[in-house]
C-alpha positions in Angstrom: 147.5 46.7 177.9 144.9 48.0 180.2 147.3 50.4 182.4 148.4 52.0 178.8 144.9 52.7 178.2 144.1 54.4 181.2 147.9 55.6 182.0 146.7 57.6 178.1 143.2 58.4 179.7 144.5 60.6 182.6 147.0 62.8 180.2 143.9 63.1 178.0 141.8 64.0 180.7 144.0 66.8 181.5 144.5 68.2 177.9 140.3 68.2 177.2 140.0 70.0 180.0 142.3 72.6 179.7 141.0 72.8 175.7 137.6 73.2 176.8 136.0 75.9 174.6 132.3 77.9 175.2 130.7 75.9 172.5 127.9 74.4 174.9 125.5 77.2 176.4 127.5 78.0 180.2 125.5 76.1 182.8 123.8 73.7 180.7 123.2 70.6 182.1 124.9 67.6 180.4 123.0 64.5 179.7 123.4 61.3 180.2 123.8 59.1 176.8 122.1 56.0 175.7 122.8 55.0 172.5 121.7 51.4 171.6 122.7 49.5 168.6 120.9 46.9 166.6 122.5 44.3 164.3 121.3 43.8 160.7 118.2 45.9 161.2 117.6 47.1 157.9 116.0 50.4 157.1 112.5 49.3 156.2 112.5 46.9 159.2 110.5 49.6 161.0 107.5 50.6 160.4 107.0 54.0 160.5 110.0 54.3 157.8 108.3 51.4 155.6 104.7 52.5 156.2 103.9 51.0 152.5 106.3 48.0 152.2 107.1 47.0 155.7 105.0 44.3 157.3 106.4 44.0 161.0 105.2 45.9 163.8 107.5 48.2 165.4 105.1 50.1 167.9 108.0 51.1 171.0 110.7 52.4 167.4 107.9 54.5 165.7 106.9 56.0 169.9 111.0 56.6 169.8 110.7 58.4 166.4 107.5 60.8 167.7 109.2 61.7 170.3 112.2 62.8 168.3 114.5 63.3 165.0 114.5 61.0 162.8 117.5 61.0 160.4 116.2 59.9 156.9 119.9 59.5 155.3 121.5 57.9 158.4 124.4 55.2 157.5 126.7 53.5 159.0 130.4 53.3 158.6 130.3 49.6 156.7 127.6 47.0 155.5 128.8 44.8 157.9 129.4 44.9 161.6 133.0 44.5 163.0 134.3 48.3 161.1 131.1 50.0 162.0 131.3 49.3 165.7 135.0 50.8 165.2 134.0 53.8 163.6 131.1 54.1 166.2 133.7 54.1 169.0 136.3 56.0 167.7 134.8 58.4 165.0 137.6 56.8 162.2 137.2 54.8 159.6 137.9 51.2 160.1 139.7 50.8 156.9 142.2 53.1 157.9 143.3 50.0 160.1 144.3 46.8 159.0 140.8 45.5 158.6 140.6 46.3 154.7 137.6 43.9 154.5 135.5 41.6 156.4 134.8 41.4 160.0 136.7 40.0 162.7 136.6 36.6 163.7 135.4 37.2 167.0 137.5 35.1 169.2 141.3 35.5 169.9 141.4 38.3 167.5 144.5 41.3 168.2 142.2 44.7 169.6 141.3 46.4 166.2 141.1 49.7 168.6 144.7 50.7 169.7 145.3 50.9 173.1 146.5 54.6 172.6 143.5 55.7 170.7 140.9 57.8 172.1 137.1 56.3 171.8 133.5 58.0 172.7 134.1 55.9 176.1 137.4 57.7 177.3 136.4 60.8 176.3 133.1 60.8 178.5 134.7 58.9 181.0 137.2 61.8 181.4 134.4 63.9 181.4 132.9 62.1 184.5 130.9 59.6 183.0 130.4 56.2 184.1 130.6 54.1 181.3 129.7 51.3 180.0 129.2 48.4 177.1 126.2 46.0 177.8 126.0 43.6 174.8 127.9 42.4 171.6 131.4 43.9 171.0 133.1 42.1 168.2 136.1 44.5 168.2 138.1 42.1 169.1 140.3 40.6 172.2 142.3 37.3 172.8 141.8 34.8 175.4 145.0 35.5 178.3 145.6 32.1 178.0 145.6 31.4 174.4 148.1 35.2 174.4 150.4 34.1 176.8 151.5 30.7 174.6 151.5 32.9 171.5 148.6 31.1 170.2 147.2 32.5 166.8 144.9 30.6 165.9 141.7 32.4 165.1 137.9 31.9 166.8 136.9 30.3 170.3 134.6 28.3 168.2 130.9 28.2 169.3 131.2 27.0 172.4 133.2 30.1 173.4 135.4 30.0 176.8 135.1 28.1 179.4 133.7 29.8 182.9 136.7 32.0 184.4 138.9 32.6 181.5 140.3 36.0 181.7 140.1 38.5 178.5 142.6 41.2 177.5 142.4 44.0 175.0 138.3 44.1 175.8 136.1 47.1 176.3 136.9 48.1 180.1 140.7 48.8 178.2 139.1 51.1 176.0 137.5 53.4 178.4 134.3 51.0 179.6 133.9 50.9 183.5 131.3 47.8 183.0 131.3 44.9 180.2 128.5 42.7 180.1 127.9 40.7 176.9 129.6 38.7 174.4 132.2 38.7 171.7 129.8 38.5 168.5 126.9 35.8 167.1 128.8 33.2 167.2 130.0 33.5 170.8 127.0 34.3 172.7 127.1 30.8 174.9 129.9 33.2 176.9 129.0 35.6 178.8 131.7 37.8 180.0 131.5 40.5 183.0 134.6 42.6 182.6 137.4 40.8 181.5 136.2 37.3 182.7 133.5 34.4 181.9 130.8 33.9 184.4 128.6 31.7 182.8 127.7 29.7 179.8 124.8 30.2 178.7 122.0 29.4 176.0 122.2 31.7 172.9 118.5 32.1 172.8 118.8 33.4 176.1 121.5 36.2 175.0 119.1 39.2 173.4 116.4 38.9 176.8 119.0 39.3 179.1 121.2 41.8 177.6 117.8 43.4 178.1 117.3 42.7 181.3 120.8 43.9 182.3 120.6 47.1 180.8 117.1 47.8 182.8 119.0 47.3 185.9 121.8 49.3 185.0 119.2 52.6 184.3 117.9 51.6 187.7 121.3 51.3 189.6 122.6 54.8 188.2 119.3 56.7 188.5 120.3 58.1 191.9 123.6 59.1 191.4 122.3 60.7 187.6 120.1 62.8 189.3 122.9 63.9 191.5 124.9 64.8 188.6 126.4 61.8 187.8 126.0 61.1 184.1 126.3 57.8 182.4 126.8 56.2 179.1 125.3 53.3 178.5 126.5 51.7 175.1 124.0 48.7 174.5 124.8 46.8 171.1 122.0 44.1 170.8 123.0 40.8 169.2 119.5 41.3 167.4 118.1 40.5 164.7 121.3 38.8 163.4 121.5 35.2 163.0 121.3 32.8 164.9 117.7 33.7 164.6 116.3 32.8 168.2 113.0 34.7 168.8 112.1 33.3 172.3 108.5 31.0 172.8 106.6 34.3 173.7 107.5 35.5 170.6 107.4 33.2 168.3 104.9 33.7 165.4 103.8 36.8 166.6 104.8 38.4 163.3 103.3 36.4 160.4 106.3 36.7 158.5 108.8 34.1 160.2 111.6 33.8 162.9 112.8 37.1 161.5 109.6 39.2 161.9 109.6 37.5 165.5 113.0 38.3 166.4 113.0 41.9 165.0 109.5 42.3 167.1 111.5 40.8 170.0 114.0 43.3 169.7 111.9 46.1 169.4 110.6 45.2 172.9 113.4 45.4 174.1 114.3 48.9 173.3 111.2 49.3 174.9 111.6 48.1 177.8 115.2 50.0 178.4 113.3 53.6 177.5 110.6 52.6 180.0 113.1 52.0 182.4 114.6 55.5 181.5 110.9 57.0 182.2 110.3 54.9 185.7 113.9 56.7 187.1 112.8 59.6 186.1 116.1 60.1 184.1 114.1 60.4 180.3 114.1 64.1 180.6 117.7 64.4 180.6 119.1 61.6 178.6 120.1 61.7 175.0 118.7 58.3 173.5 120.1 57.2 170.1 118.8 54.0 168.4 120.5 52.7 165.3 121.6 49.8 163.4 125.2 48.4 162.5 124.3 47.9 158.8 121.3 46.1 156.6 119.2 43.7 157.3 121.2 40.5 156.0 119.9 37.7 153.1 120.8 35.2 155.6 117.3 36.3 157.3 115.5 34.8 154.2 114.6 38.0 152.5 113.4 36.7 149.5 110.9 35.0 151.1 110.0 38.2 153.5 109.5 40.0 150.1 106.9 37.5 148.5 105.3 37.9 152.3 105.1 41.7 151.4 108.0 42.8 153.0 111.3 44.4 152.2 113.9 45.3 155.0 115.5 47.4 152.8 112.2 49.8 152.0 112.7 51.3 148.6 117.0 50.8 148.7 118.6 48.3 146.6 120.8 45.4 148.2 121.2 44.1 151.7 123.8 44.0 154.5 127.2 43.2 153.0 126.3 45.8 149.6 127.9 48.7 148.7 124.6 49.8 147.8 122.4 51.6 149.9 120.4 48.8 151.4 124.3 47.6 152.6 124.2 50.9 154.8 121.6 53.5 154.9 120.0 52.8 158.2 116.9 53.5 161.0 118.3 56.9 162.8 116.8 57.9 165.9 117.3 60.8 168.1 115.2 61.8 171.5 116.4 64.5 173.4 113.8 66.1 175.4 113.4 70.1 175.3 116.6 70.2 172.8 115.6 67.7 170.1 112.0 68.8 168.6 109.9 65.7 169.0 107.9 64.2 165.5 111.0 65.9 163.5 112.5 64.4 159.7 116.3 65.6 159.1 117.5 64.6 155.4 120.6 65.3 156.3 123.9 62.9 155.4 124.9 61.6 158.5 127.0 59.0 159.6 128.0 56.5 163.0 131.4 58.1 163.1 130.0 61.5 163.8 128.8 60.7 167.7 132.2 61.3 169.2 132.2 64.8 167.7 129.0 65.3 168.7 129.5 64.0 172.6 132.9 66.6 172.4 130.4 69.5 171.7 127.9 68.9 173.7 130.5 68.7 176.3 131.9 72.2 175.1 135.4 70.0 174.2 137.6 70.2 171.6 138.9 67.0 170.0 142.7 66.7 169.6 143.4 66.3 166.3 144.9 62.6 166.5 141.3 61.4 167.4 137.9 61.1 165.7 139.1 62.1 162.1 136.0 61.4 160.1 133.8 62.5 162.6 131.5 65.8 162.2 129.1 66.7 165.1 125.7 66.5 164.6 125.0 68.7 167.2 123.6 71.5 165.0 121.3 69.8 163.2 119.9 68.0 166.7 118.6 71.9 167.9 117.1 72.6 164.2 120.3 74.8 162.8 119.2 74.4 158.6 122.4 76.1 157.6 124.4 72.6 159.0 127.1 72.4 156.2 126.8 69.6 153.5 129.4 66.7 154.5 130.6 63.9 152.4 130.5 60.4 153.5 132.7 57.3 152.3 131.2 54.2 152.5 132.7 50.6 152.8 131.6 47.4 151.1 132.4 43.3 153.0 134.6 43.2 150.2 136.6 46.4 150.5 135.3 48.5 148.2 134.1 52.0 148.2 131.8 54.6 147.7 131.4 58.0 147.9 128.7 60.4 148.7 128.2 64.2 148.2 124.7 65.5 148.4 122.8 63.8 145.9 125.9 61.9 144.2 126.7 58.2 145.1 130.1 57.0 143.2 130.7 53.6 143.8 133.7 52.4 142.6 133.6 48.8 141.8 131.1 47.4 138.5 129.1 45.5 141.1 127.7 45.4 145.1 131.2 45.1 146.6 129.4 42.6 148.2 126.9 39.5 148.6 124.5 40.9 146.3 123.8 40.1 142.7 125.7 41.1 140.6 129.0 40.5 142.3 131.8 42.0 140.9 133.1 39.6 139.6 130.0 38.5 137.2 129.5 42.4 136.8 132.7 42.3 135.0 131.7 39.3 132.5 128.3 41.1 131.9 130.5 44.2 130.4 129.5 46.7 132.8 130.9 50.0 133.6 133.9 49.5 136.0 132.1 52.5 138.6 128.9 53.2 139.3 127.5 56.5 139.4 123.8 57.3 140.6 121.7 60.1 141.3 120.0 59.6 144.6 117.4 62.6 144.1 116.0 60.7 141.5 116.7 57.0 141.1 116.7 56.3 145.3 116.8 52.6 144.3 120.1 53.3 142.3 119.3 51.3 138.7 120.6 53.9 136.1 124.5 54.2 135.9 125.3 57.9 134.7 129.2 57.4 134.7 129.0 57.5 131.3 127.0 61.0 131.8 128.7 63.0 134.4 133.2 61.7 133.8 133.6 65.2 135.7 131.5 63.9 138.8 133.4 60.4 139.0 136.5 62.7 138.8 135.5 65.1 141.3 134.2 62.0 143.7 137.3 60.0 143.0 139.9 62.7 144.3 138.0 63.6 147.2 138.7 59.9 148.4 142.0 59.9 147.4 142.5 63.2 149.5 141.0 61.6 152.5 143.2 58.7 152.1 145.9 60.7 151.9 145.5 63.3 155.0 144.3 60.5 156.7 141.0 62.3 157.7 138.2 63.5 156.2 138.3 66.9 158.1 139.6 69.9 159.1 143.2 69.2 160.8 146.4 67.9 160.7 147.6 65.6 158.5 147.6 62.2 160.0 148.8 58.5 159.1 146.7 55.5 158.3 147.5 52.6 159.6 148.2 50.7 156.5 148.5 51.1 152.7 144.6 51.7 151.1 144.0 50.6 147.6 141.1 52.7 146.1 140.5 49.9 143.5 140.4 46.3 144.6 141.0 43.0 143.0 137.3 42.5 141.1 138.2 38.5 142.5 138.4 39.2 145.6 136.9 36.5 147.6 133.4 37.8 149.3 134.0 37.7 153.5 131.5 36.1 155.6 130.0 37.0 158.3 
């Protein structure tokens, strides 16, 4: 699978750059890219978006926001991890692929990115970027062994695989020079360097070395980056999703918990990567992005954070796994030194499949039109252009269901959260509520007053748009493409919630 990836690669290489087109400024210097990911780090996790509600100190986040933009109406492509990593990567929508809810197993599992497609990776990478994923991938890839007897059967289990098995379908096939991390949460006792195992390790050691490793990466490429060099260094941290494994210098340093601890933990982290970007001299010319897969999750005992005075989710209703906003609105960072005004607030909608659009302008590249269809550069709204065009962003639920939202509309189409939240859908149903939901984010932020009943035109309006975007299979300009399965708009109320 790996010499169809790359055999694709060097055509694509070819085509950009004979498509190339003036959109960057001639002789500007590209940056190198750092975008790092946290998992179920809910909005009001840090502290200088939570000033009033938030309890947990953030200090190295809220530098990161001075120092940059900070997108207020960030979210990412799913409330739950596995489809927003894909959308991430490959600027589509993960449930134009099979995955119409849930997350991957995380062990075993077929590639959820096809070999043929095009991701942020192979793009730079054809771009001259070294490239590479330090952290958790869960996107998928089976054990050779377990392939090669046709084996099926879902997970590694906790334990992982054993030291020397061999991966395929992993992230140096899909346009990665360097893999260094684990499957997902429950996998972290493996740690994999390219396509094998070298160790088995602690989980509680996982987060500090993922840390550690990325340092030395900034430090191994600062020579050749200020030679010209760039990289991209994807880091998604396996923090602060549980297991919950703040280490002994950080435990009860919050107040609040394990949780408080761990998301303090990680924010040192982040830290300690951007110092390493200022020690090699590189911070000057490196786009850094710092985001979060989805909420912050019940599982990290948020009714009892909120009692302490703390609510991950800020002002937003529901958690990871929601349709509602605390599901997927999420911390947005952008620093960008000399093109990114530092201590700057964009309201704009935004969301994680709009990076590869925005790495193929910076670059001055044009996209072909099989890759990144629900991607929209952000680009203009990075150097301060206010007339960026409105955009509309579908949203996913662990459950399958969907929402849509246009400027200050949210139309979710299921009578519950979609999700693990209360009401389900389910119960929603036996209360007698409203089959969509329809709120008006201007004014009820915390989405409690359904106005379906107000605005039929709106739900109509909102409803086609999806079912156009279904249909072209994109949600922008271009050609008509083909999703990879049938999409139901409305689900099953009884569908069984996923776990994660």
């Amino acid at each position: 699978m790996k010499h169809v990836f790359y055999a694709f690669l060097l055509a694509l290489s070819a085509s950009l750059f004979l498509s190339s087109v003036a959109l960057a400024k001639e002789g500007a210097e590209k940056p190198n890219i750092l975008y790092i990911l946290a998992d179920d780090l809910g909005y009001g996790d840090v502290q200088c978006l939570n000033p009033q509600r938030g309890k947990i100190a953030t200090p190295h986040l809220d530098k990161l926001a001075s120092q940059g933009m900070t997108f207020t109406d960030a979210h990412s492509g799913s409330s739950v991890c596995t489809p927003t990593r894909y959308g991430l990567l490959t600027g589509r929508y993960a449930w134009r692929t099979r995955l119409q809810a849930g997350v991957l197993d995380g062990g075993n599992d077929e590639p959820l990115i096809a070999a043929d497609r095009l991701t942020v990776a192979g793009l730079l990478k054809a771009q001259g970027y070294t490239t590479a994923c330090i952290g958790k991938w869960h996107l998928g890839f089976q054990s050779k062994s377990q392939a090669a007897k046709g084996d099926k059967k879902k997970g590694m289990g906790r334990a992982g695989l054993p030291i020397g098995a061999e991966i395929i379908g992993g992230p140096v096939t899909r346009g990665f020079d360097l893999f260094w991390g684990c499957s997902n949460a429950r996998t972290m006792s493996a740690l994999i360097e390219g396509d094998r195992v070298i160790e088995t390790i602690e989980p509680i050691t996982m987060l500090p070395r993922l840390g550690k490793r990325a340092v030395s990466y900034v430090q191994e490429h600062a020579a050749d980056a200020k030679e010209g060099k760039r990289f991209f260094l994807y880091l998604p941290l396996t923090s602060p999703h549980t297991p919950i494994l703040p280490t002994p210098e950080w435990q009860g340093k919050s107040g609040l918990g394990a949780y408080g601890d761990f998301v303090m933990m990680t924010d040192a982290i982040v830290g300690d990567v951007l110092t390493a970007l200022d020690q090699a001299g590189l911070a000057e010319n490196t786009l850094v992005i710092f985001t979060a897969d989805n909420g912050c999750s019940p599982q990290a005992g948020t009714d009892k954070l909120e009692k302490q005075g703390h609510f991950a989710s800020e002002l937003l209703r529901g958690y990871k796994a929601d349709i509602w906003d605390g599901g997927h609105r999420v911390p947005f960072f952008v620093r960008w030194p000399g093109k990114v005004k530092a201590g700057s607030q964009n309201a704009q909608l935004i969301c994680h499949t709009d990076f590869m659009a925005t790495c193929a302008e910076i670059l001055g590249m044009k996209l072909p039109d099989t890759a990144a269809e629900d991607s929209v550069s952000l680009l203009p709204a990075l150097l301060g252009d206010a007339g960026t065009p409105a955009r509309t962003v579908i949203h996913h639920s662990i459950n399958g269901r969907f929402a849509v939202r246009e400027g200050r509309w949210k139309l979710c189409l299921c009578p519950g959260s979609g999700g693990w939240g209360k009401p389900g859908d389910a119960d929603a149903n036996k209360q007698g509520l409203p089959p969509v939901q329809l709120y008006d984010l201007n004014t009820d932020i915390a989405e409690t007053k359904n106005l379906s009943a107000e605005h039929p035109d709106i739900v109509a309006k909102l409803t086609k748009q999806l079912e156009v975007s279904i249909a072209n299979g994109r949600s922008t300009p271009g050609a008509k493409q083909a999703n990879d399965t049938k999409i139901v708009v409305f689900k099953s109320n009884q569908a069984k919630a996923a776990k994660e």
